[in-house]
GUMARGU-977148 format. One record per residue (C-alpha): residue number from 1; residue in three letters; z, x, y. Coordinates in Angstrom, 3 decimals. Example, Ala and Ser with C-alpha at 12.3 -4.5 7.8 and 13.67 -1.06 7.14 Angstrom:
// GUMARGU-977148
ATOM pos code        Z        X        Y
ATOM   1  ALA    7.800   12.300   -4.500
ATOM   2  SER    7.140   13.670   -1.060
***
This chain:
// GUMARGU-977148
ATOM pos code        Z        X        Y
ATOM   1  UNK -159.527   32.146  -39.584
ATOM   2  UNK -158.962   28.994  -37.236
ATOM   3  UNK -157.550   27.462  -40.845
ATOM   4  UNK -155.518   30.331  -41.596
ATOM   5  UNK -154.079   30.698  -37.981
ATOM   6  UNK -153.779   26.889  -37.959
ATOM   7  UNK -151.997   26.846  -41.186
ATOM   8  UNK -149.702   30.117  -39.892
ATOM   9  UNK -148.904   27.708  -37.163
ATOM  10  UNK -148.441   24.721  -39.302
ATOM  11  UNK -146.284   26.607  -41.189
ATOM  12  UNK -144.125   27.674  -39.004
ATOM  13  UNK -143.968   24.763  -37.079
ATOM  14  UNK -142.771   23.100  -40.580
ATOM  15  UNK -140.008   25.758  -40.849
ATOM  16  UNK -138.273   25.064  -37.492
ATOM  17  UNK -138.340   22.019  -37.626
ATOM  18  UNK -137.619   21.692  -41.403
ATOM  19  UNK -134.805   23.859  -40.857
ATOM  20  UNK -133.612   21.327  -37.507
ATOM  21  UNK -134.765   18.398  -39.781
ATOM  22  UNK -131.930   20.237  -41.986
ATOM  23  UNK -129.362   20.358  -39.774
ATOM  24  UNK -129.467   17.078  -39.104
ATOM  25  UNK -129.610   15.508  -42.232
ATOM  26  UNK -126.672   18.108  -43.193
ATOM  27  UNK -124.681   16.469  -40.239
ATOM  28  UNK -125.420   12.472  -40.758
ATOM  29  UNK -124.557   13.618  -44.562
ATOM  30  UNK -121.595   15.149  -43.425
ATOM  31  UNK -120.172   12.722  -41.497
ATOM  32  UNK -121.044   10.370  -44.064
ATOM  33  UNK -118.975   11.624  -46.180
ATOM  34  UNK -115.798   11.551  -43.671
ATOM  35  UNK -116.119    7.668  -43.120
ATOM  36  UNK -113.160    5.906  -44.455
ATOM  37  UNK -115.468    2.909  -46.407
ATOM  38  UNK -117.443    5.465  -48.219
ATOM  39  UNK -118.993    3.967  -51.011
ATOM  40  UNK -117.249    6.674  -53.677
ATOM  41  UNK -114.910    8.257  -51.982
ATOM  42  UNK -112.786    5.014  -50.732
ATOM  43  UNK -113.136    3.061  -54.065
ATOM  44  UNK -112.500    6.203  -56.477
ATOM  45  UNK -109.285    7.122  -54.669
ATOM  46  UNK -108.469    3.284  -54.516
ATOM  47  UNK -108.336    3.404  -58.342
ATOM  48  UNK -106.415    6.587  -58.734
ATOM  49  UNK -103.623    4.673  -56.360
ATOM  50  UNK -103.327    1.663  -57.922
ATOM  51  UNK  -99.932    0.773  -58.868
ATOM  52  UNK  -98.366   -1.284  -61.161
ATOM  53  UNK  -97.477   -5.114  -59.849
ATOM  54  UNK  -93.678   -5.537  -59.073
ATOM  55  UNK  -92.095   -7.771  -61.753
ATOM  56  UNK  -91.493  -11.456  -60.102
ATOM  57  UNK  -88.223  -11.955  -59.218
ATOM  58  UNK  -86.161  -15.063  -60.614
ATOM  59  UNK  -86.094  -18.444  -59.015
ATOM  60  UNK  -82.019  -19.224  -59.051
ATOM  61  UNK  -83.248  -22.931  -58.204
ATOM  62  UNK  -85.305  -22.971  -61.792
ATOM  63  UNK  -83.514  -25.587  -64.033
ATOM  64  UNK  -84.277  -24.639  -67.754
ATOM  65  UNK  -83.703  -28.023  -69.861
ATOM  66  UNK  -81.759  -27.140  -72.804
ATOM  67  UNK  -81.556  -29.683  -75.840
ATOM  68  UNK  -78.651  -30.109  -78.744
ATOM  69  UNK  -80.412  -31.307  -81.652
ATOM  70  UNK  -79.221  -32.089  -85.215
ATOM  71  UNK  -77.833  -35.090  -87.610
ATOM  72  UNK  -75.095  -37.147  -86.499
ATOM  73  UNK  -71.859  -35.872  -86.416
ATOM  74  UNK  -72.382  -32.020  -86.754
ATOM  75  UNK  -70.149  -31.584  -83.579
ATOM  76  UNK  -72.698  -31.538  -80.775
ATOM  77  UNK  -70.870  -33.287  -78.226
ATOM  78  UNK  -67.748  -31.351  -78.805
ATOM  79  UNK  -69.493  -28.119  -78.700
ATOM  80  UNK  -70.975  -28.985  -75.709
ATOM  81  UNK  -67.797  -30.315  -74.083
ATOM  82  UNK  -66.484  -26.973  -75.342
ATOM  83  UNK  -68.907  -25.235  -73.434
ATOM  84  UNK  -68.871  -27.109  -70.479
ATOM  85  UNK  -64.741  -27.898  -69.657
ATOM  86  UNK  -63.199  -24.823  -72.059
ATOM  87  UNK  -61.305  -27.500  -74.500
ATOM  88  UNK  -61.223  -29.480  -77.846
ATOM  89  UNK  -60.715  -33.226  -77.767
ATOM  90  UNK  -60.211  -34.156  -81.430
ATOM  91  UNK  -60.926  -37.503  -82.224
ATOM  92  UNK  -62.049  -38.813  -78.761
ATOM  93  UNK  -66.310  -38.915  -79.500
ATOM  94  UNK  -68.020  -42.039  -81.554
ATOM  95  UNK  -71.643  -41.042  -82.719
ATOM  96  UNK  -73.441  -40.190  -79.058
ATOM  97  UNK  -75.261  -43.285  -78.490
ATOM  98  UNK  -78.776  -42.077  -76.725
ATOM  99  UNK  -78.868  -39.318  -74.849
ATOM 100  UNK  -77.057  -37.886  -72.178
ATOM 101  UNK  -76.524  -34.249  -69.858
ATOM 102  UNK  -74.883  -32.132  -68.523
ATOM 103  UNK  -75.358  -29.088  -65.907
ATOM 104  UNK  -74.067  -25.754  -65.808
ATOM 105  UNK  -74.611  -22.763  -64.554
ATOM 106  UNK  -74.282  -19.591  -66.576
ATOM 107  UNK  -74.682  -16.219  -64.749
ATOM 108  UNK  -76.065  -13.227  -66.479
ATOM 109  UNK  -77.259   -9.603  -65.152
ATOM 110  UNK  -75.626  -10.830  -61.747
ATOM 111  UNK  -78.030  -13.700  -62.100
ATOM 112  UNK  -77.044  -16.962  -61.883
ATOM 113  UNK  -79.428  -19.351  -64.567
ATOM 114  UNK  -79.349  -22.788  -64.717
ATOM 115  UNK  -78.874  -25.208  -67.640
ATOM 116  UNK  -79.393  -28.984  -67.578
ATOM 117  UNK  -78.157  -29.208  -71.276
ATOM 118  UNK  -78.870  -32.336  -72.956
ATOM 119  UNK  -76.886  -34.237  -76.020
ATOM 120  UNK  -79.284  -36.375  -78.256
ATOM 121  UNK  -78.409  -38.813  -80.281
ATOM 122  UNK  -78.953  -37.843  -84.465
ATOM 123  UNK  -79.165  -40.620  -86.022
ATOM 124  UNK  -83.008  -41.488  -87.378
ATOM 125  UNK  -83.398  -44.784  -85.235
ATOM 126  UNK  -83.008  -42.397  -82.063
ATOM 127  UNK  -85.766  -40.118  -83.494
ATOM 128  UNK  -88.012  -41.869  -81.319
ATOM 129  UNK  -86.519  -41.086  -78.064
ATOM 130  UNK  -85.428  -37.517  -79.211
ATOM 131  UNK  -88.945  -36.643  -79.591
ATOM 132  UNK  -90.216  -37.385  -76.124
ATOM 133  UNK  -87.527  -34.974  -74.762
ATOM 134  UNK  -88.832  -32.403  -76.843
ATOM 135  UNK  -92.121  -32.036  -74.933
ATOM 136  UNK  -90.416  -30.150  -71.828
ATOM 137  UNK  -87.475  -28.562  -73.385
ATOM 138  UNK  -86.982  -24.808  -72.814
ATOM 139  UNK  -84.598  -24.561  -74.940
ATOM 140  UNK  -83.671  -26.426  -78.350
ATOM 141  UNK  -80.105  -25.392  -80.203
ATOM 142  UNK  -80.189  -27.031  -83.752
ATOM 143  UNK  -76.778  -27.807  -85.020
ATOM 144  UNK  -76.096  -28.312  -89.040
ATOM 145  UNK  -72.332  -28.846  -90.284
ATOM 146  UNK  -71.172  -25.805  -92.388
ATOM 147  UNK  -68.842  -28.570  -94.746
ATOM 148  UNK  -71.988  -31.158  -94.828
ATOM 149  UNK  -74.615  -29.735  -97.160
ATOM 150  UNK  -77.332  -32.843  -96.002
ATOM 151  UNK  -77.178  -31.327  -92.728
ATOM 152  UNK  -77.950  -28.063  -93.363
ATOM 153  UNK  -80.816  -29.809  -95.792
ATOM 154  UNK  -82.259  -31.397  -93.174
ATOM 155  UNK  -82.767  -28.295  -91.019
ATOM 156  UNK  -86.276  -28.247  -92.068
ATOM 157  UNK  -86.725  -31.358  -90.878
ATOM 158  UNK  -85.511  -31.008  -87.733
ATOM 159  UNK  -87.562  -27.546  -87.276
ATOM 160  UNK  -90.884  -29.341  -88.568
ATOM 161  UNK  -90.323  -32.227  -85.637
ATOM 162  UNK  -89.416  -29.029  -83.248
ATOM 163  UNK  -93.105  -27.742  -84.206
ATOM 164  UNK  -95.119  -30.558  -83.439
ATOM 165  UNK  -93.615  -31.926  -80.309
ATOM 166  UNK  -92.056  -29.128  -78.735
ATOM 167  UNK  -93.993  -25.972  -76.782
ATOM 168  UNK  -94.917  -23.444  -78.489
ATOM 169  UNK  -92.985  -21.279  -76.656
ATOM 170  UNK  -89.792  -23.196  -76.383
ATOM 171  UNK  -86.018  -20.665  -76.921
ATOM 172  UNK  -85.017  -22.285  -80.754
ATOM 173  UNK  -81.277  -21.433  -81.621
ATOM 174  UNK  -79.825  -22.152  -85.660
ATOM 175  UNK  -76.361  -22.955  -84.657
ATOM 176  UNK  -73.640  -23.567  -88.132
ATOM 177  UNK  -70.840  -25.447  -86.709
ATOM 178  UNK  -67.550  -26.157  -87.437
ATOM 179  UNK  -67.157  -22.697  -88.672
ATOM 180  UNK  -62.711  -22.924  -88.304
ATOM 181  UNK  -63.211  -25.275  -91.518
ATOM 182  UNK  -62.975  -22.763  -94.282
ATOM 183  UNK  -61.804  -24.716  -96.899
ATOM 184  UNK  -64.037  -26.952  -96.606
ATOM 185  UNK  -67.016  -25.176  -96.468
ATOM 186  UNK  -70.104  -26.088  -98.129
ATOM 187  UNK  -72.670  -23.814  -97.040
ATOM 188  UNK  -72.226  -20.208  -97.280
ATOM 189  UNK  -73.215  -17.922  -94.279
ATOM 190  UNK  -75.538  -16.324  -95.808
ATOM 191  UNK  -77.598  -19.332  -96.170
ATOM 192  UNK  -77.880  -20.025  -92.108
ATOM 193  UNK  -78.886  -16.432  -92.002
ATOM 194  UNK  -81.326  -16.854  -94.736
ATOM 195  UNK  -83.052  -19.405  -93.220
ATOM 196  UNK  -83.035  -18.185  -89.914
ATOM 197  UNK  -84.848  -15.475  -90.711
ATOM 198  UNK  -87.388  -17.812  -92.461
ATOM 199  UNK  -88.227  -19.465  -89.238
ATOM 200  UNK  -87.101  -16.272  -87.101
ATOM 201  UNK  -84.856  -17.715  -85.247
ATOM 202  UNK  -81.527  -16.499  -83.812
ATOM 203  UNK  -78.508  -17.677  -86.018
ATOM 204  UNK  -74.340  -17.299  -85.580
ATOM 205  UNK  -71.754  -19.857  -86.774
ATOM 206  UNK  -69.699  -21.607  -83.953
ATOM 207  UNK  -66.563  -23.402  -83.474
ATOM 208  UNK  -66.252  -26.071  -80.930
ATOM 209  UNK  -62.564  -26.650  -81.834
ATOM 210  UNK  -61.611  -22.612  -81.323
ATOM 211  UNK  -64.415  -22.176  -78.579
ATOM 212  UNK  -65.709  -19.088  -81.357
ATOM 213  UNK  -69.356  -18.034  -80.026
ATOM 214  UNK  -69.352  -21.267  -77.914
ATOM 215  UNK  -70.513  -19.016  -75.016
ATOM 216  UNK  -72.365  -16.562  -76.979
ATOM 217  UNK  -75.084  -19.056  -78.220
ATOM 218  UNK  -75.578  -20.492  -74.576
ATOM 219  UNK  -75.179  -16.724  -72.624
ATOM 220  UNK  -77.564  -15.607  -75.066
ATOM 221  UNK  -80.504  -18.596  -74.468
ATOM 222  UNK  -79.705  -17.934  -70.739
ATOM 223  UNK  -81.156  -14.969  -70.963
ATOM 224  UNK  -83.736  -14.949  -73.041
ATOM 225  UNK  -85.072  -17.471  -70.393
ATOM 226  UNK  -83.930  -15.801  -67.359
ATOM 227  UNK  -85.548  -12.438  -69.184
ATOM 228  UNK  -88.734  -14.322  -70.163
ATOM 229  UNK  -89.808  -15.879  -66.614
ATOM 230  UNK  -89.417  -12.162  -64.823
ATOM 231  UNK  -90.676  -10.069  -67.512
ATOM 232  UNK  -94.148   -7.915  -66.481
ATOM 233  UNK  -95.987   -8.088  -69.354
ATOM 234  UNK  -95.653   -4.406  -70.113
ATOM 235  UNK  -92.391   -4.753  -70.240
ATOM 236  UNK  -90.591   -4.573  -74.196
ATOM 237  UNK  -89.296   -8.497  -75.084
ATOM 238  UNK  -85.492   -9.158  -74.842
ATOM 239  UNK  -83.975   -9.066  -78.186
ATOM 240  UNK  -81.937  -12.235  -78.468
ATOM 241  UNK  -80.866  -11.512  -82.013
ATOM 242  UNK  -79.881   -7.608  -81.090
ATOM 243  UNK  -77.948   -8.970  -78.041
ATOM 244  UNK  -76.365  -11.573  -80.139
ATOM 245  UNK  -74.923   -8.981  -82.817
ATOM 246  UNK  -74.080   -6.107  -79.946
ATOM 247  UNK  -71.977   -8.831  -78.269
ATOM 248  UNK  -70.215  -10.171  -80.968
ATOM 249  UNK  -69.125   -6.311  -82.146
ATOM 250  UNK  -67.606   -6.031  -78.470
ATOM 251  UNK  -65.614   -8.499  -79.226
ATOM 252  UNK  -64.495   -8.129  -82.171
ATOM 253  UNK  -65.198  -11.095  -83.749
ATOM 254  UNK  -67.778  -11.620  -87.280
ATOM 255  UNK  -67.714  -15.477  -86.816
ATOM 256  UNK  -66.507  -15.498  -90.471
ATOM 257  UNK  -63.950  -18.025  -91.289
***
């Protein structure tokens, strides 16, 4: 009896204060739950939030270094000349002696982008010093002669060098100048585009004497670099060689000759 009673007791003395026991715990669990650094709550709503990093903007003070390259006497220093003062001086350049530069700035998407373009020297006993300015280029535009077959020969050449001492990720351009020579043309479009494609590079004939695509080649490597140092990596890669032919169709011209 004094067990049973005693156990009555117990028992209800186990209910009240279970069920107070009850409240409480419902109460710190409650406000547990409320608490702003709750272990699940806080961090499962963090992850549901998280956005997207804002694409970096450009640096107008970057200076991308942007290389001629190619045999001697394919019209580098006129093209660039061309570029750089908007004329044609026939006659007035020797073979470029070393290397030399030039800066310019070329604005694109409201953007201004800045070029320290460089003139190198072609001829093999300058190889040497050509290849140490390879190392930092951004940008490399290889020049062949459309009357000199050699120098469209020796394109390979000139890419293999590119290879080994240039970054890997360094803007290459396949430039065929002199394209106002028609009669005396030696190698056929179809050949720069051929073997542009073979190295996937970007390819267009040029004219330093007419100023034809002078702009286009270095608009276009402008912004692939300008594209390239703000792009998120979800972001779809600029299409140099789309831009190139959507540019040339607004104006009009088919660089053919």
């Amino acid at each position: 009896m004094t067990i049973s009673n005693s156990g009555a007791i117990a028992g209800i003395s186990l209910g009240i204060g279970g069920e107070k026991d009850m409240k409480q715990f419902s109460s710190v669990e409650l406000e547990s739950e409320i608490q702003p650094d709750s272990a699940y709550g806080c961090k499962e709503t963090e992850s549901h939030e998280a956005k997207t990093p804002p694409a970096p903007t450009y640096d107008e003070e970057s200076v991308h270094k942007t290389i001629l390259v190619g045999d001697s006497g394919v019209g580098k220093t006129s093209l660039l000349v061309q570029f750089d003062q908007g004329k044609f001086i026939p006659g007035s350049f020797s073979a470029t002696v070393g290397i030399g530069f030039t800066n310019k700035v070329v604005t694109v998407d409201d953007v201004k982008v800045k070029l320290q373009i460089w003139d190198t020297a072609g001829q093999e006993r300058f190889r040497s010093v050509t290849h140490a300015y390879y190392r930092d280029a951004h940008a490399l535009l290889l020049l062949y002669d459309i009357t000199s077959r050699s120098s469209f020969d020796n394109i390979r050449a000139w890419l293999t060098e590119i290879h080994e001492y240039a970054q890997s990720d360094v803007v290459i351009m396949l430039l065929g100048n002199k394209a106002d020579m028609s009669s005396g043309r030696a190698i056929r479009r179809d050949e720069g585009e051929r073997l542009a494609r073979e190295y996937s590079v970007p390819f267009m004939e040029t004219s330093a004497m007419t100023g034809v695509n002078v702009e286009l080649a270095f608009t276009a490597v402008a912004k692939e670099l300008k594209h390239r140092a703000v792009q998120h990596p979800n972001e779809p890669k600029f299409q140099i060689h789309e831009y190139i032919e959507a540019q040339k169709e607004k104006s009009g011209c088919c660089s053919s000759f």
